[in-house]
C-alpha positions as CSV (number, residue, x, y, z in Angstrom):
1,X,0.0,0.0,0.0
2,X,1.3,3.3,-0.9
3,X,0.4,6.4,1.0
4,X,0.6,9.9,-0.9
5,X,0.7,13.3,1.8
6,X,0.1,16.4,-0.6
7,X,0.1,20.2,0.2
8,X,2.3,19.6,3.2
9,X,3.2,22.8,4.6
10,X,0.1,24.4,2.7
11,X,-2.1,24.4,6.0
12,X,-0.8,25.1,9.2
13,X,-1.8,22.0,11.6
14,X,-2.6,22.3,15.5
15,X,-0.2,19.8,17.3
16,X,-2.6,17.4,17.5
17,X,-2.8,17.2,13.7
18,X,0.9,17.0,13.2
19,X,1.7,14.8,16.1
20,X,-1.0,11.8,14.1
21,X,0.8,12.7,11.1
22,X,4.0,12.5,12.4
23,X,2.3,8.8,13.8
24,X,1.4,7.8,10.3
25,X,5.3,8.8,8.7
26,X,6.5,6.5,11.8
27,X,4.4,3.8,11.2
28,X,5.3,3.7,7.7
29,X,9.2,4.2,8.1
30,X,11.3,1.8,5.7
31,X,7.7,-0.8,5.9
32,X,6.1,0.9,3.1
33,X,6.5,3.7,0.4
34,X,5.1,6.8,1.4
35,X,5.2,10.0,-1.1
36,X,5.1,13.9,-0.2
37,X,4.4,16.8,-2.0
38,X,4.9,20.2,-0.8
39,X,5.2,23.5,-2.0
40,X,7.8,24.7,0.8
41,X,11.4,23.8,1.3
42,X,11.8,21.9,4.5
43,X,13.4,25.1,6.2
44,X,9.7,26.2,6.1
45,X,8.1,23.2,7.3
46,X,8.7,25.1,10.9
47,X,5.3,27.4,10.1
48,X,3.6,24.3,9.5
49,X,4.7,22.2,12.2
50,X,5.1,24.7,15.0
51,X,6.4,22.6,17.3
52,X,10.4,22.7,16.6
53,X,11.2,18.9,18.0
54,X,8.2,17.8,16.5
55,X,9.0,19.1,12.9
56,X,12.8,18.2,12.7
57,X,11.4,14.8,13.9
58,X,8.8,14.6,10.6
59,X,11.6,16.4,8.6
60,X,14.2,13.3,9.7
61,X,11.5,10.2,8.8
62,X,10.4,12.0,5.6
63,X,14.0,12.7,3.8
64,X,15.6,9.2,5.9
65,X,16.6,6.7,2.8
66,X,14.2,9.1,0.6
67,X,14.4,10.5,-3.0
68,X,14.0,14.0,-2.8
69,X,12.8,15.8,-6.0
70,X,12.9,19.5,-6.2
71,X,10.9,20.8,-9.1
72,X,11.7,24.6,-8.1
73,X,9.7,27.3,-6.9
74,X,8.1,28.4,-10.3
75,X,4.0,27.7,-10.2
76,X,3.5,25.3,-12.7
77,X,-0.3,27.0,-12.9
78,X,0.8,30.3,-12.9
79,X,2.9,30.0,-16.2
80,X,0.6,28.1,-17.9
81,X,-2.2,31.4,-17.3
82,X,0.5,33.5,-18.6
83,X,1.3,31.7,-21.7
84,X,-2.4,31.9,-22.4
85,X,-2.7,35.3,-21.8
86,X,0.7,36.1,-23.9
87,X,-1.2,34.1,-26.9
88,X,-4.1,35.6,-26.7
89,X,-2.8,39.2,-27.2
């Protein structure tokens, strides 16, 4: 089973919410494949994860043995209503 955590570090979560996420990453360290998709670097993972401890510990099971794929900062979205725009004028 494959588990896929998107937008992380689009929300801010209460520590309740990160400490059962942080649950569900341990649970699933080096058992199973687990996939996440974020928008901000890890150094900003702190707004999300308030709790300093808390997030290094997420940070450490997320990127342990992990591939780490940065795609850049650019909006994929944002381009693409650009481009439109441009063509259209």
């Amino acid at each position: 089973m494959f588990i896929l955590s998107g937008r992380v570090g689009y929300l801010d979560l209460d520590k309740t919410g990160a400490e059962l996420l942080f649950q569900v990453f341990t649970e699933r360290e080096e058992r199973r494949a687990i996939a996440v998709a974020s928008n901000a670097p890890f150094s900003e993972w702190k707004q999300t994860f308030t709790e300093p401890r808390l997030c290094a510990a997420i940070v450490d099971r997320v990127t342990f043995n992990a591939h780490i794929v940065e795609t850049g900062t650019d909006s994929f979205r944002l381009a693409q209503t650009q481009e439109n725009r441009r063509r259209r004028t």
